[in-house]
C-alpha positions as CSV (number, residue, x, y, z in Angstrom):
1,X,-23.9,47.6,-169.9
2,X,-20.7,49.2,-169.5
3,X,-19.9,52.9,-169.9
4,X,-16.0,51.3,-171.6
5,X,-17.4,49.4,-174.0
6,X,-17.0,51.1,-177.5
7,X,-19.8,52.7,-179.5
8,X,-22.3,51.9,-176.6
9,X,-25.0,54.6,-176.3
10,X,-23.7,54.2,-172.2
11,X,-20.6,55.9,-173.2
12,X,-22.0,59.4,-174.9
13,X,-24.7,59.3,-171.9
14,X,-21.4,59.2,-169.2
15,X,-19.1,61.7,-171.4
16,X,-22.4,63.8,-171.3
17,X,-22.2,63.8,-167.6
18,X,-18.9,64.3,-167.2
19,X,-19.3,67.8,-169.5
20,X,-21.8,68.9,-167.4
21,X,-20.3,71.4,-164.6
22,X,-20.3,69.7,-161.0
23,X,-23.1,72.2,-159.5
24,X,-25.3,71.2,-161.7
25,X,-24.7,67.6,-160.7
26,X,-25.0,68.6,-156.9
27,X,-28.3,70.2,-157.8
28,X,-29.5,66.9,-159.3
29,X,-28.4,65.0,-156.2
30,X,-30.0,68.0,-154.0
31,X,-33.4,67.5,-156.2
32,X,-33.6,64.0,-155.5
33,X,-33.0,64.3,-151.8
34,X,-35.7,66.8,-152.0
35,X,-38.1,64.4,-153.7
36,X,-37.6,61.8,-151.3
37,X,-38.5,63.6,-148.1
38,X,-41.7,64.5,-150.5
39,X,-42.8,60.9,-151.2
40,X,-42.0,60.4,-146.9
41,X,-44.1,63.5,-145.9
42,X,-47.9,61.5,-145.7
43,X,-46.6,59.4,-143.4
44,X,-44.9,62.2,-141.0
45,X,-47.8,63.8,-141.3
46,X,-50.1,61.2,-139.9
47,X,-47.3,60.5,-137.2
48,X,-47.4,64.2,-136.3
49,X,-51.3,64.4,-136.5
50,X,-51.6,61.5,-134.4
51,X,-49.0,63.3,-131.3
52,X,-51.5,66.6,-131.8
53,X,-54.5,64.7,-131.0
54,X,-53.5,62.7,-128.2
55,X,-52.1,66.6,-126.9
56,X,-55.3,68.1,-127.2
57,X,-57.2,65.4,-125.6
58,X,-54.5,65.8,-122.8
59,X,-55.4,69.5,-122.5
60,X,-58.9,69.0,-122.6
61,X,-58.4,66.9,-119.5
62,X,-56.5,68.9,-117.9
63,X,-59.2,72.0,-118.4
64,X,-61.9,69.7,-117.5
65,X,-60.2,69.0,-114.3
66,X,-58.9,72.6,-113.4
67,X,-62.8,74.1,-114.2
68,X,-64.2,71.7,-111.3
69,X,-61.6,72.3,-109.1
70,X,-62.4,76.5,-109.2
71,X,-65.6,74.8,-106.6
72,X,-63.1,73.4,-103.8
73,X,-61.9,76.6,-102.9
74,X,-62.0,80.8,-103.8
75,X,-57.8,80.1,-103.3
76,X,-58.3,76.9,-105.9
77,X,-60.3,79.7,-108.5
78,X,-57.5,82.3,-108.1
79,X,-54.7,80.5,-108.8
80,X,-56.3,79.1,-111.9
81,X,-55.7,81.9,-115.0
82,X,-58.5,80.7,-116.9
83,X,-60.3,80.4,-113.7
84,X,-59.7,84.3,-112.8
85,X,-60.9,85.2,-116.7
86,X,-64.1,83.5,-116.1
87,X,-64.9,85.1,-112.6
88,X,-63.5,88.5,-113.9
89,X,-66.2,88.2,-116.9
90,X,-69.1,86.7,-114.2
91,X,-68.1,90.1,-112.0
92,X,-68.4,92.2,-115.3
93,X,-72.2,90.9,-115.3
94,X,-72.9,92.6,-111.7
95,X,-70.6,95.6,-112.5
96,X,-67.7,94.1,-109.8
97,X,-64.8,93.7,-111.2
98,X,-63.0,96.4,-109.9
99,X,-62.5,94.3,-106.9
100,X,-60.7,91.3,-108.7
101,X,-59.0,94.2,-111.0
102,X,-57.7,95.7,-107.5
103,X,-56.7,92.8,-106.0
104,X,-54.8,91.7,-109.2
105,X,-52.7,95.1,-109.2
106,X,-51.8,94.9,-105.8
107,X,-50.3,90.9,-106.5
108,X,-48.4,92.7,-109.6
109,X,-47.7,95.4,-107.1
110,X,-45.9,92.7,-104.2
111,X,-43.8,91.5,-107.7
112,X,-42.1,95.2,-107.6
113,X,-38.5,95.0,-106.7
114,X,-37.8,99.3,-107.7
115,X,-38.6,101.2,-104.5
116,X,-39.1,104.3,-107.5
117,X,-41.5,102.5,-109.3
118,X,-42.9,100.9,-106.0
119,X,-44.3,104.4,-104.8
120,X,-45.6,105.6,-108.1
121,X,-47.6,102.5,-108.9
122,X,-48.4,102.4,-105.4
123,X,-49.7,106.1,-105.7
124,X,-51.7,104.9,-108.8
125,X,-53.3,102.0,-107.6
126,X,-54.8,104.2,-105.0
127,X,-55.8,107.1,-106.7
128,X,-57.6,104.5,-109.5
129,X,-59.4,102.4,-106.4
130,X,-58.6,102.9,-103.2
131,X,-59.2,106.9,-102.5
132,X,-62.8,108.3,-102.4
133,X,-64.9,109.0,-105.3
134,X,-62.0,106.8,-107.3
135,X,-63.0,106.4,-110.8
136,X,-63.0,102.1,-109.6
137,X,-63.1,102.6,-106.0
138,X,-63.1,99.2,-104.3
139,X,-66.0,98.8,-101.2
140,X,-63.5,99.2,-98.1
141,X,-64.4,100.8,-95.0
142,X,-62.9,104.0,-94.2
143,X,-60.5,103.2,-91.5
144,X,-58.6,100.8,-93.9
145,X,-58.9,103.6,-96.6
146,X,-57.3,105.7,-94.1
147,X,-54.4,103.1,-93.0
148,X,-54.0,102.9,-96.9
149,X,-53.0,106.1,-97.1
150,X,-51.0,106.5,-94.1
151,X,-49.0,103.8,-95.9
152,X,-48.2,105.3,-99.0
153,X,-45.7,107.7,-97.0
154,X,-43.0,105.3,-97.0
155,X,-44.7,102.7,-99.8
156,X,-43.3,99.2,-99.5
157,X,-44.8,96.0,-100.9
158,X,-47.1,95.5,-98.2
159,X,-48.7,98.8,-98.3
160,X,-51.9,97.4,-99.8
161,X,-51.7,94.6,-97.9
162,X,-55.1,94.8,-95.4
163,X,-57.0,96.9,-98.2
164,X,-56.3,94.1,-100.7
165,X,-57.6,91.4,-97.9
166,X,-60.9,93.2,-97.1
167,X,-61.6,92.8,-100.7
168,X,-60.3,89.5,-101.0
169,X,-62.8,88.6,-98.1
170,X,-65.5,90.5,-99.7
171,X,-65.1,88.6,-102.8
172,X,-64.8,85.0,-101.4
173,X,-68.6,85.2,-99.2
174,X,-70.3,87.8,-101.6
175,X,-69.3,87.3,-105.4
176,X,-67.4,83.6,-105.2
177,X,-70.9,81.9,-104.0
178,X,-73.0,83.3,-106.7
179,X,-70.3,82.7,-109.7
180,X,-70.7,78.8,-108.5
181,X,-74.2,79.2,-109.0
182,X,-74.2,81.1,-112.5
183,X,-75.6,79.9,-115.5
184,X,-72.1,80.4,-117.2
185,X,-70.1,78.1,-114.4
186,X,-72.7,75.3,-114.8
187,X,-72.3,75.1,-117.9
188,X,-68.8,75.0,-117.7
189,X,-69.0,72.0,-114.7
190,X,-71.7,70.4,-117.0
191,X,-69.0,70.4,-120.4
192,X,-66.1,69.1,-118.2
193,X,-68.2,66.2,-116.3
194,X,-69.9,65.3,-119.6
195,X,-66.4,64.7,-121.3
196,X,-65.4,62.8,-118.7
197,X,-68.8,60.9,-118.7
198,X,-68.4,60.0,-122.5
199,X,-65.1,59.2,-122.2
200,X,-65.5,56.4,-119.8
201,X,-68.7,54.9,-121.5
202,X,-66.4,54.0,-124.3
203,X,-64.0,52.2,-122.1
């Protein structure tokens, strides 16, 4: 039905319209736009929650994969973050982590490009581990403790360097053996190969 024709209920519906100012017209349009991506959301949804999940399982992979791969090698554990916050809690348990707290300052140490800041971390990080009696003093031998502090005369980013070895060493044959061996590891391995287990029993 026409909005010309004469007398036609069409006609006072459009001359309605047409009274009404245009914002509130552009706000009708707006609310209908509105209700459309509404009705569309459901099906985004799903979309999105289907992307998530295939994500996660992706990460869960990838974490099952990284915790067996802390057993190749102490270098294989340390370059893992997640691998580093399991050993540091493991060392917590035998009252050890000074040494992986140590040898974690001195790799944010090397990162130090001020030669101001250098010597005052520098002269931290040895007062808090390296010097006797240090409130977390690290198990070096005296000689390097000595060399250590020789070194913080002129500190440069190597100053640490044989300190933070010796404890690197000390770490890989005492501490690294005996976190492979924990209770918390295995359990770790034992999540990781079992996901891996169920996953290709349903293939």
């Amino acid at each position: 039905m026409s909005c010309w024709m004469p007398g036609s209920p069409a006609l006072s519906m459009c001359r309605g319209l047409a009274a009404l100012p245009i914002t509130c017209l552009e706000r009708a349009k707006d609310l209908k736009t509105r209700l459309g991506i509404l009705l569309h959301k459901p099906e985004l949804g799903h979309k999105l929650g289907s992307s998530s999940k295939l994500q996660l399982g992706s990460r869960r992979r990838d974490a099952s994969r990284e915790v067996l791969e802390w057993r190749e090698s102490f270098d294989q554990l340390l370059k893992s973050k997640s691998g580093v916050n399991a050993f540091h809690t493991f060392l917590k348990t035998e009252f050890s982590e000074e040494n992986l707290d140590f040898w974690l300052a001195c790799e944010d140490f090397k990162k130090t490009r001020s030669k101001t800041k250098l010597a005052s971390k520098a002269n931290r990080i040895f007062e808090e581990f390296v010097q006797s009696e240090a409130p977390r003093e690290v198990n070096i031998d005296h000689e390097t403790r000595e060399i250590t502090r020789k070194n913080l005369s002129g500190a440069t980013s190597a100053c640490f360097n044989e300190a933070q070895a010796k404890t690197r060493t000390l770490m890989e044959k005492d501490s690294y053996p005996r976190f492979l061996k924990s209770a918390s590891y295995q359990d770790m391995t034992k999540q990781a190969t079992g996901r891996g287990t169920s996953k290709r029993s349903h293939t």
